[in-house]
C-alpha positions in Angstrom: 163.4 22.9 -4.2 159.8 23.4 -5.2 157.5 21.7 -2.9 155.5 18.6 -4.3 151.8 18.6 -4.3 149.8 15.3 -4.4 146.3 15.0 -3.6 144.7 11.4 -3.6 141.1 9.8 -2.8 139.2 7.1 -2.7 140.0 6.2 1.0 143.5 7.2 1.2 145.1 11.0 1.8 141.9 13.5 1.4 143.4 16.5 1.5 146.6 17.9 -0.2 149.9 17.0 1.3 153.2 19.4 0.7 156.3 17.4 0.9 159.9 18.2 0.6 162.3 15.9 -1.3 159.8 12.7 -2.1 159.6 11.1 -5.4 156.1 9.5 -6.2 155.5 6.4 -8.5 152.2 5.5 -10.0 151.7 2.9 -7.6 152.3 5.4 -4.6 154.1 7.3 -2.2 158.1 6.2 -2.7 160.7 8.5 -0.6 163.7 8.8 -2.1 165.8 9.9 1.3 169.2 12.4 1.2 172.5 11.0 2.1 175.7 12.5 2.2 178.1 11.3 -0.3 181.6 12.1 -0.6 182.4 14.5 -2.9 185.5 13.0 -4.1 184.0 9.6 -4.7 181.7 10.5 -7.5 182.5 9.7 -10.8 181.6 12.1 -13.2 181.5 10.1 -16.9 183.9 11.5 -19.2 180.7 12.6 -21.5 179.4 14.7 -18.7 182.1 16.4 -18.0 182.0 18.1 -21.8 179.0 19.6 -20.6 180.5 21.7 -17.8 180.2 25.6 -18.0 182.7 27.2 -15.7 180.8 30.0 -15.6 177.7 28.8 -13.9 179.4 26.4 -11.4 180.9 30.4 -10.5 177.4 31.8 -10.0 176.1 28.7 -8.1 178.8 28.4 -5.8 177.8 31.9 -4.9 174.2 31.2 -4.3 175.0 27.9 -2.5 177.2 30.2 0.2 173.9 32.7 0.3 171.4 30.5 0.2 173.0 26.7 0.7 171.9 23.7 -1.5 168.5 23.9 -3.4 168.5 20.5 -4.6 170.2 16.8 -3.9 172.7 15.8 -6.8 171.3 12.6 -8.2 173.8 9.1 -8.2 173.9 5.9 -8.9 175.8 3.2 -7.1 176.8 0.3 -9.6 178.5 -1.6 -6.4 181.8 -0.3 -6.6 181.2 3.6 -6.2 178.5 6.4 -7.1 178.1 7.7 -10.6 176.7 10.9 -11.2 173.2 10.9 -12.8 172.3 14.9 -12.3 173.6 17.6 -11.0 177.2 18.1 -12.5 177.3 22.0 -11.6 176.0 21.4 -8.1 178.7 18.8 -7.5 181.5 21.2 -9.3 180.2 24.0 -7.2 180.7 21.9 -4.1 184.2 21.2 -5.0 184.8 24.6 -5.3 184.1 25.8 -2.1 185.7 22.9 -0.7 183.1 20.7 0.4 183.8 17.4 1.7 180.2 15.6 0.8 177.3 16.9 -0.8 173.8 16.1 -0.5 172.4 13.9 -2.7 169.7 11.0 -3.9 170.8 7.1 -4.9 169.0 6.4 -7.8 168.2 3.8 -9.9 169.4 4.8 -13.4 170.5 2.8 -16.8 174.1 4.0 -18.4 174.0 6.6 -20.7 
């Protein structure tokens, strides 16, 4: 994950800040914090899973085992269980290599 640069004035932060895994609004700083979900309580909509290419969820499964998990998944939680937003070939890869939960972000996100 690329680091985020934001760089504020007028009283507040001066300087530059590098952070890892924030998400800014316009209004300001808002974290949006990792949590492990379980891998086999996401639902993946059925118009998502069209999308999948076999193929990459191969070559990202291998660079997860060299170099682990880039980026957090992106869910939703609509009060009964988490939906996937982003990151259907991160999650696939996951299962794949038999991972149990996977990093990811709860997010607020309208249907598709």
């Amino acid at each position: 994950m690329c680091p985020v640069f934001v760089s504020r004035a007028l009283g507040r932060l001066q300087q530059t800040d590098y952070l890892r895994g924030a998400a800014f609004s316009a209004t300001g700083i808002g974290m949006l914090r990792v949590q492990k979900v379980k891998v086999d309580d996401i639902y993946v909509p059925t118009a998502r899973k069209k999308t999948l290419h076999p193929e990459t969820v191969r070559h990202l499964a291998e660079d997860i085992l060299e170099n682990g998990m880039k980026t957090p998944i992106q869910v939703r939680h609509d009060g009964k269980r988490h939906i996937l937003v982003e990151g259907l070939h991160r999650l696939e890869a996951a299962k794949w290599l038999g991972e149990a939960e996977i990093d990811a972000y709860l997010v607020q996100a309208k249907r598709h």
